[in-house]
MDAnalysis code that builds the backbone (N, CA, C; Angstrom):
import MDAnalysis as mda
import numpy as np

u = mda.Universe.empty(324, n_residues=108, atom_resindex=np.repeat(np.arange(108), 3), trajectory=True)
u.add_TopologyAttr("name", ["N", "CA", "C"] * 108)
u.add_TopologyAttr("resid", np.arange(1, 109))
u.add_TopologyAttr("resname", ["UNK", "UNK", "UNK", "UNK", "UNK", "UNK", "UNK", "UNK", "UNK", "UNK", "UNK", "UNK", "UNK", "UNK", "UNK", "UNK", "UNK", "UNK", "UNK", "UNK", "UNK", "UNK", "UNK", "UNK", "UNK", "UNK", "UNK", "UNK", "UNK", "UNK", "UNK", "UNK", "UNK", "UNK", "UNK", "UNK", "UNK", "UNK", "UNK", "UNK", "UNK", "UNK", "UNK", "UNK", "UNK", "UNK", "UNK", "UNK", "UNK", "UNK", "UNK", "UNK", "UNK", "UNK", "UNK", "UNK", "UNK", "UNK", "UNK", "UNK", "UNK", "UNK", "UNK", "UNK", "UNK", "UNK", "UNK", "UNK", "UNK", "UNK", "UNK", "UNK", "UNK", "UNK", "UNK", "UNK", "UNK", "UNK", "UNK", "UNK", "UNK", "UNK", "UNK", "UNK", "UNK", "UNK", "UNK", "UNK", "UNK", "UNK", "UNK", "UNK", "UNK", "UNK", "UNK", "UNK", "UNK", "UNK", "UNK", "UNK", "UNK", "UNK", "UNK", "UNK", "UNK", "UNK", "UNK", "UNK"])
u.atoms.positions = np.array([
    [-16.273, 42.133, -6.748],
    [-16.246, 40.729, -7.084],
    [-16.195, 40.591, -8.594],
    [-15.297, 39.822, -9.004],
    [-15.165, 39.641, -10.777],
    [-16.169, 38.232, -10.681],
    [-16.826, 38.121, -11.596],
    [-17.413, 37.073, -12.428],
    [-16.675, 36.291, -13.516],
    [-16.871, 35.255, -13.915],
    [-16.020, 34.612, -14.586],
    [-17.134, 33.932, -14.982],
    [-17.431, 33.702, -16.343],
    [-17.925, 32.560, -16.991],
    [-17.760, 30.851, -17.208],
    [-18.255, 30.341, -16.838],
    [-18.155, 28.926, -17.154],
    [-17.041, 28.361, -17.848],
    [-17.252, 28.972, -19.581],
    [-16.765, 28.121, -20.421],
    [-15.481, 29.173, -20.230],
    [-14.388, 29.943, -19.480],
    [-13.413, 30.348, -19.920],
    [-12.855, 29.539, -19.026],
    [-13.402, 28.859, -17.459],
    [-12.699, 28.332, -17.030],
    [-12.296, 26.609, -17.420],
    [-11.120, 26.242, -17.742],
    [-10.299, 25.746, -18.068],
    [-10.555, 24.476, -16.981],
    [-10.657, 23.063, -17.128],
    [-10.383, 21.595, -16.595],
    [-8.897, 21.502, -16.150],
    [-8.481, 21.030, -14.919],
    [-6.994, 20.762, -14.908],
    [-6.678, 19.581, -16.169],
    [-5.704, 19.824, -16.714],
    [-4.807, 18.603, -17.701],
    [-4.362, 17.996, -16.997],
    [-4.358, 16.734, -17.001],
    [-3.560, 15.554, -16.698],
    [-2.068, 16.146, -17.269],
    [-1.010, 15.629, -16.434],
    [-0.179, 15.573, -17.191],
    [0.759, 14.638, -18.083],
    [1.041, 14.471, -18.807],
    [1.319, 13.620, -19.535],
    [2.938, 13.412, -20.224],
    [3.581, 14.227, -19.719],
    [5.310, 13.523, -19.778],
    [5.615, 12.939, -19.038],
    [4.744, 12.268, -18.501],
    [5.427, 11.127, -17.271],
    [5.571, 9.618, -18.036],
    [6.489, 9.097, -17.795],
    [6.672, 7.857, -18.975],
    [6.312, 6.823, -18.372],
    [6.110, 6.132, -19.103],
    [5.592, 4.743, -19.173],
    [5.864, 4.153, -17.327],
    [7.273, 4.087, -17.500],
    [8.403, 3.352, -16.787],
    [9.104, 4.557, -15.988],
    [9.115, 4.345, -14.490],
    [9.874, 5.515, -13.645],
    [11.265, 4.618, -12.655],
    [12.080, 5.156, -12.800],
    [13.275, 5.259, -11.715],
    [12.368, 5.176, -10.537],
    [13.046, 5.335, -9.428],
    [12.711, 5.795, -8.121],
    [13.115, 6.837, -8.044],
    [13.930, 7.819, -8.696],
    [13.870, 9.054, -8.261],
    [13.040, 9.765, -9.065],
    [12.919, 9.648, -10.046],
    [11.601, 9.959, -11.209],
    [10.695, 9.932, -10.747],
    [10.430, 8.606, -9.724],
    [8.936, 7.969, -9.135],
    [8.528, 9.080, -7.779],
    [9.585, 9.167, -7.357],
    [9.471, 10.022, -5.898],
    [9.151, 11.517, -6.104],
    [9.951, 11.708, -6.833],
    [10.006, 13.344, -7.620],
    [8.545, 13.534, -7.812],
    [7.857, 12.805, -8.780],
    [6.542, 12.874, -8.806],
    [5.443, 13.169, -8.181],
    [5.829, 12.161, -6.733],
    [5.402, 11.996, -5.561],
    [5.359, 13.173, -4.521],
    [6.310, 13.733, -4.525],
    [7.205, 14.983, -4.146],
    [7.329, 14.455, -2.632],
    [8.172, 12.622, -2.880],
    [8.503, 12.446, -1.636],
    [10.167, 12.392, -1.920],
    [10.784, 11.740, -0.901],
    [12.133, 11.205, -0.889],
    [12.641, 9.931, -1.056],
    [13.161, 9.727, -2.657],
    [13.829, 8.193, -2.505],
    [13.983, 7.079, -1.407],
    [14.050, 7.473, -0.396],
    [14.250, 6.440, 1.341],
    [12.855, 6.671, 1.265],
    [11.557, 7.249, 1.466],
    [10.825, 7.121, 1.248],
    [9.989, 6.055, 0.375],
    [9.992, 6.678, -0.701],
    [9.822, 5.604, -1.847],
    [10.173, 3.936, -1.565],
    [11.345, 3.993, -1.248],
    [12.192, 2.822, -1.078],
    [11.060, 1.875, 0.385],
    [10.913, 2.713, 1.088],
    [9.982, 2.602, 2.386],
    [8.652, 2.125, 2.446],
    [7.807, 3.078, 1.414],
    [6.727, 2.382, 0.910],
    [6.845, 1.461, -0.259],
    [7.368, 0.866, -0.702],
    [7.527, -0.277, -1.508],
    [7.804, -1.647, -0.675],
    [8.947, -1.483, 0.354],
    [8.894, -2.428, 1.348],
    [7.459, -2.634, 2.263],
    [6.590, -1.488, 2.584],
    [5.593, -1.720, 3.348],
    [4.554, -1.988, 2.350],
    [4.537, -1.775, 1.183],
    [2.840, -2.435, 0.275],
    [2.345, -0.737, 0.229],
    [2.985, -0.121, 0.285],
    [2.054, 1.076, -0.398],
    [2.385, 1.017, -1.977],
    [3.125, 1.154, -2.068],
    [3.646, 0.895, -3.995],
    [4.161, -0.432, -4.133],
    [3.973, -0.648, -5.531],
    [3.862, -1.703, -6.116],
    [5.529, -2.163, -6.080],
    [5.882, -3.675, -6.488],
    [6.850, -4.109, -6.224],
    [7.614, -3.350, -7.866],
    [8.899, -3.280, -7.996],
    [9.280, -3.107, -9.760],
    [8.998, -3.886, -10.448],
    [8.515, -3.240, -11.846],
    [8.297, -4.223, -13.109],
    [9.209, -5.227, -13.574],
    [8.743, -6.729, -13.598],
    [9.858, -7.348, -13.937],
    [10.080, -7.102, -15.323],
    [11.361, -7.566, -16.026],
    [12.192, -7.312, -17.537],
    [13.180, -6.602, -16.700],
    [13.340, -5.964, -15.868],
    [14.607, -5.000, -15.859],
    [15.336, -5.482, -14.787],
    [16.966, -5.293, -15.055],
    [18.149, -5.512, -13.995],
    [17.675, -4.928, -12.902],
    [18.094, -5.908, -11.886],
    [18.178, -5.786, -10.359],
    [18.628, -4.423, -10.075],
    [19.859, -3.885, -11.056],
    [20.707, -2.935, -10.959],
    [19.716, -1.535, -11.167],
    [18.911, -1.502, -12.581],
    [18.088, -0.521, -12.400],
    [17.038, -0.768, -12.556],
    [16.155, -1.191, -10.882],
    [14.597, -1.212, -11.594],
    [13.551, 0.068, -11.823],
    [12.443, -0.867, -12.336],
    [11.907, 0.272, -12.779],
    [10.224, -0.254, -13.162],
    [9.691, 0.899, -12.213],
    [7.586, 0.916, -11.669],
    [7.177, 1.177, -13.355],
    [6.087, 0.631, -13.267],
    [5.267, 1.190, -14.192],
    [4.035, 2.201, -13.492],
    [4.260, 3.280, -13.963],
    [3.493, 4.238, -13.222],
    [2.026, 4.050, -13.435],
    [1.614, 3.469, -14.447],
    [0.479, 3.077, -14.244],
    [0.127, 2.170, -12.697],
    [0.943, 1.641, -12.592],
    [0.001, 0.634, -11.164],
    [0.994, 1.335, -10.265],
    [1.660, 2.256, -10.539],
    [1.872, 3.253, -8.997],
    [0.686, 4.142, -8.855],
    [0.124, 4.848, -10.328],
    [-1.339, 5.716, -10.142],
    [-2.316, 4.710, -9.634],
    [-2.683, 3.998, -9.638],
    [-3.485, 2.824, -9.443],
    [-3.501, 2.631, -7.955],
    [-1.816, 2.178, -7.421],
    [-1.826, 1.812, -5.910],
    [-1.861, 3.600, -4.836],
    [-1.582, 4.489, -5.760],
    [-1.764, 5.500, -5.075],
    [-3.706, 6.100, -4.717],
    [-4.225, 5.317, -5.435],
    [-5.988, 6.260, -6.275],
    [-6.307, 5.740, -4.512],
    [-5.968, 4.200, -4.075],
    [-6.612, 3.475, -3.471],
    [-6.928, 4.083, -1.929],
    [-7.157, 4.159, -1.330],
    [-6.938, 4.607, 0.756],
    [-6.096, 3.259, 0.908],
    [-4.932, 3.968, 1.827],
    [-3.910, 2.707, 1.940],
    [-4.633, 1.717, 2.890],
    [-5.374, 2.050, 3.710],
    [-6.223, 0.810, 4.173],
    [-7.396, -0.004, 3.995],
    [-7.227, 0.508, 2.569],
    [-8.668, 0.110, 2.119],
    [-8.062, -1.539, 1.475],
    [-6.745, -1.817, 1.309],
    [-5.940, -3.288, 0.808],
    [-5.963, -3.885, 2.234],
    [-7.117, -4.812, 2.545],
    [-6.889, -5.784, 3.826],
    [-5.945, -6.390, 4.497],
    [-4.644, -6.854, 3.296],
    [-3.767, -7.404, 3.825],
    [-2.756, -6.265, 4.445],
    [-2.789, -5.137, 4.516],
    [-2.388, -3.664, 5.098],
    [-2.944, -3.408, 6.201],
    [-4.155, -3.241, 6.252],
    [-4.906, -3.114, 7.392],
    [-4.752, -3.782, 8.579],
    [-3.699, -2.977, 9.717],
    [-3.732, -3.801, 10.726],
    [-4.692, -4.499, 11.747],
    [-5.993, -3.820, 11.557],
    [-7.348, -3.835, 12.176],
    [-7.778, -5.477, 11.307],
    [-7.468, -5.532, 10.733],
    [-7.760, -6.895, 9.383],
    [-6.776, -7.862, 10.100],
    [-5.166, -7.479, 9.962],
    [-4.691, -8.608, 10.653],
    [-4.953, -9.379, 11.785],
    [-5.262, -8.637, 12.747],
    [-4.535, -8.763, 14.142],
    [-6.187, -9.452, 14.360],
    [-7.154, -9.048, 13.588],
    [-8.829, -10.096, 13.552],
    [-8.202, -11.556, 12.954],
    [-7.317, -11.624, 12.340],
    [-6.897, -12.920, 11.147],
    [-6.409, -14.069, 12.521],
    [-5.991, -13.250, 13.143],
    [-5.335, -14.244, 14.191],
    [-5.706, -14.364, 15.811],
    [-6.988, -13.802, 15.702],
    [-7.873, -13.914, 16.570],
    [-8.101, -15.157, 16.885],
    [-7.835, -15.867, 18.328],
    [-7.811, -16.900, 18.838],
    [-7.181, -17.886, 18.411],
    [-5.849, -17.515, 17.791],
    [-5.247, -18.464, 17.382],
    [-3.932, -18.568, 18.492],
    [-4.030, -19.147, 19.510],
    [-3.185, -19.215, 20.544],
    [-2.174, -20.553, 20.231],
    [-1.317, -20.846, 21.172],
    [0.034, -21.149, 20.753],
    [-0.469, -22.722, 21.040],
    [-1.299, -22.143, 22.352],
    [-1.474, -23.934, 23.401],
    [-3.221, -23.608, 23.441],
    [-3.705, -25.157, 24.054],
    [-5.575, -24.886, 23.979],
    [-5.196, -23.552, 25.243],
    [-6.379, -23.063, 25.179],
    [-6.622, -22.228, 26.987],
    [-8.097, -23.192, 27.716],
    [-8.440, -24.141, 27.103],
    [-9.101, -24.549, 28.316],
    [-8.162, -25.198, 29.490],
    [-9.456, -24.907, 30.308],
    [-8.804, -25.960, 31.987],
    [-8.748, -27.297, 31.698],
    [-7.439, -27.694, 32.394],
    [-7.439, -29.468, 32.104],
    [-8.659, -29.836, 33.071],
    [-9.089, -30.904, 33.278],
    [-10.209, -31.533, 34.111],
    [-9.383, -32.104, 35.273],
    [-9.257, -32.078, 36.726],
    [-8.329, -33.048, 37.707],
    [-9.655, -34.095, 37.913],
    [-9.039, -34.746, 38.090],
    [-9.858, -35.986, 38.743],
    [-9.822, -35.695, 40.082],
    [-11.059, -36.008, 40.345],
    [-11.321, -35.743, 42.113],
    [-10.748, -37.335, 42.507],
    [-11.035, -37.261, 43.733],
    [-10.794, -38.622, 44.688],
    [-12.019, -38.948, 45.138],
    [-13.274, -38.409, 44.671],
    [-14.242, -38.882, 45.154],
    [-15.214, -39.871, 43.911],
    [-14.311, -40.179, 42.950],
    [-15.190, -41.139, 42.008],
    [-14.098, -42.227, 42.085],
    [-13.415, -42.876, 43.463],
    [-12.869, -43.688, 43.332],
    [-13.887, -44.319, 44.429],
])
């Protein structure tokens, strides 16, 4: 068994050439998912919508609030949580469900 001292072992570094502002393939790469991916969770609320200032043509995340929406448990955002929804609309039916009342013939 080797021993190793404390102070030689080394903290992971953050890394830090990641810029400001990511592509989606920049963003995914990161991710070490797949662009349709990416593209996938942005439509479902796992990542953030693109930073506005930039053309429709190329947008572009600020990786800060992609690190941010990634830190979170994806169900820990309520409006995600299908267990949250599907309580939101708990008894909210289309028509009442009580029974109508008939009138008998015996209070005539």
């Amino acid at each position: 068994m080797t021993w190793v001292r404390k102070k030689s072992v080394k903290p992971p570094v953050p890394p830090t050439n990641i810029p400001a502002y990511v592509d989606r393939e920049r963003g995914a790469a990161e991710l070490s998912i797949t662009p349709k991916l990416w593209d996938e969770w942005v439509t479902e609320g796992r990542l953030p919508r693109p930073a506005p200032g930039f053309p429709h043509s190329v947008p572009r995340w600020r990786w800060e609030d992609v690190d941010r929406c990634m830190s979170k448990p994806y169900f820990a955002r309520p409006e995600l949580n299908p267990a949250v929804v599907a309580a939101a609309g708990f008894g909210s039916y289309g028509r009442s469900r009580r029974r109508k009342t008939i009138p008998s013939d015996e209070s005539k």
